[in-house]
C-alpha positions in Angstrom: 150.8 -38.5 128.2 150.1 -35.4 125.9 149.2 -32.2 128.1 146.9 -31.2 125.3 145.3 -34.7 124.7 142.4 -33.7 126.9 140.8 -37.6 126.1 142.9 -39.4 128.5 142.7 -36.7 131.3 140.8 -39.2 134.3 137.6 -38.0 136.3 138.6 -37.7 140.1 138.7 -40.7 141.9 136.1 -39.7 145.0 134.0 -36.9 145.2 130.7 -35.9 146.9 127.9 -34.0 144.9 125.2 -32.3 146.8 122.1 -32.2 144.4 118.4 -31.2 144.2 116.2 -33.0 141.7 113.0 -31.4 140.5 110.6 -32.6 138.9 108.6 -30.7 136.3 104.8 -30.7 135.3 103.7 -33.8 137.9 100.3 -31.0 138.5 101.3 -31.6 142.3 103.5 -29.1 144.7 104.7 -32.0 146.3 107.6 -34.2 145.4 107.5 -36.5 148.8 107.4 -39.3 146.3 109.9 -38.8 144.2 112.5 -38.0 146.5 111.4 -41.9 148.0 112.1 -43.6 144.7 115.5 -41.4 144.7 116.2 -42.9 147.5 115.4 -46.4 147.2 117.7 -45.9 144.2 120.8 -44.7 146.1 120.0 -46.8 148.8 120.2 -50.0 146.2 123.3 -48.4 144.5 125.5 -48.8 147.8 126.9 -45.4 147.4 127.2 -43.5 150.8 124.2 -40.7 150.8 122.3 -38.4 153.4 119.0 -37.1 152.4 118.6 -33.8 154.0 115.4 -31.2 153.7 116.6 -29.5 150.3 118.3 -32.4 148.4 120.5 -35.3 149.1 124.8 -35.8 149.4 125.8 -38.6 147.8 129.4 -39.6 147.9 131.8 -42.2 145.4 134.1 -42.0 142.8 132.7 -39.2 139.9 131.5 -41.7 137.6 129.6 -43.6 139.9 128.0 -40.1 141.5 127.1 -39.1 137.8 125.8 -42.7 136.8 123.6 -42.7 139.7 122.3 -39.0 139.2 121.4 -39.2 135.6 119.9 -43.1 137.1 117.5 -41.0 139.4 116.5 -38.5 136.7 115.3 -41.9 134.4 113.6 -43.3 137.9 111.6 -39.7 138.3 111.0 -39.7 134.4 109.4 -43.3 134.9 107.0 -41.6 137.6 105.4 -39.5 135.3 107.7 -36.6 135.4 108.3 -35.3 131.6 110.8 -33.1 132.6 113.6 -33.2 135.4 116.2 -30.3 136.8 118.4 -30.8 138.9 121.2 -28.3 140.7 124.2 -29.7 142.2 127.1 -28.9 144.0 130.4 -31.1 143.5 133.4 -31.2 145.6 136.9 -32.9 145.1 140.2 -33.5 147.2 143.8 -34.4 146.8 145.1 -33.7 149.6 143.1 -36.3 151.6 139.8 -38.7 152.0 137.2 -36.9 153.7 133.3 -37.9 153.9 130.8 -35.5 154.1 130.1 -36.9 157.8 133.5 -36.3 158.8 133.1 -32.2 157.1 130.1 -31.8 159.4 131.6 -33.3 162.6 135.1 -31.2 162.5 132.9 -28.5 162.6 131.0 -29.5 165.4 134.1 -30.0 166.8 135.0 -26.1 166.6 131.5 -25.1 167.5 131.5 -27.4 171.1 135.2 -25.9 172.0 134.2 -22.4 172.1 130.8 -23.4 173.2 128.6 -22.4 170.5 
């Protein structure tokens, strides 16, 4: 392969993306019912996800985390929502498989041995 041919360079193989979708000009404060259809759609895509109070983790290869991200914007956008932003934080390994459950329990780990 040609180090410079930048076309056949792959996306990572799992990755988990931490993102906050926002919808724009609803005329309501309140985005309780977006964030359901968000996650009716994650739940339907099979993709491991945890909805927590300022966005959602969803974990997969990165095309399947960007396919189902750009699917929730068009699932808000069909709500009413004429515009969409959304933030996100992505994360990659190579060194091994790790879920975002098992990032959160090693530190729980640390935290009950010195008794925190």
């Amino acid at each position: 392969m040609d180090p410079t041919d930048y076309s056949q360079v792959p996306t990572p193989d799992k990755c988990y993306v931490d993102f906050c979708l926002v919808p724009v000009g609803t005329g309501s404060v309140s985005v309780a019912q977006e964030v359901a259809e968000v996650q009716r759609l994650l739940k339907a895509s099979g993709l491991a996800h945890t909805m927590h109070s300022a966005g959602t983790t969803v974990e997969g290869s990165w095309d399947e985390v960007m396919k189902v991200i750009g699917q929730a914007h068009t699932v808000v956008h069909r709500t009413g929502a004429v515009r969409v932003q959304t933030s996100m934080r992505a994360g990659t390994r190579t060194d091994k498989v790790q879920t975002a459950e098992q990032k959160v329990k090693r530190v729980e780990e640390i935290l009950a041995k010195d008794g925190s």
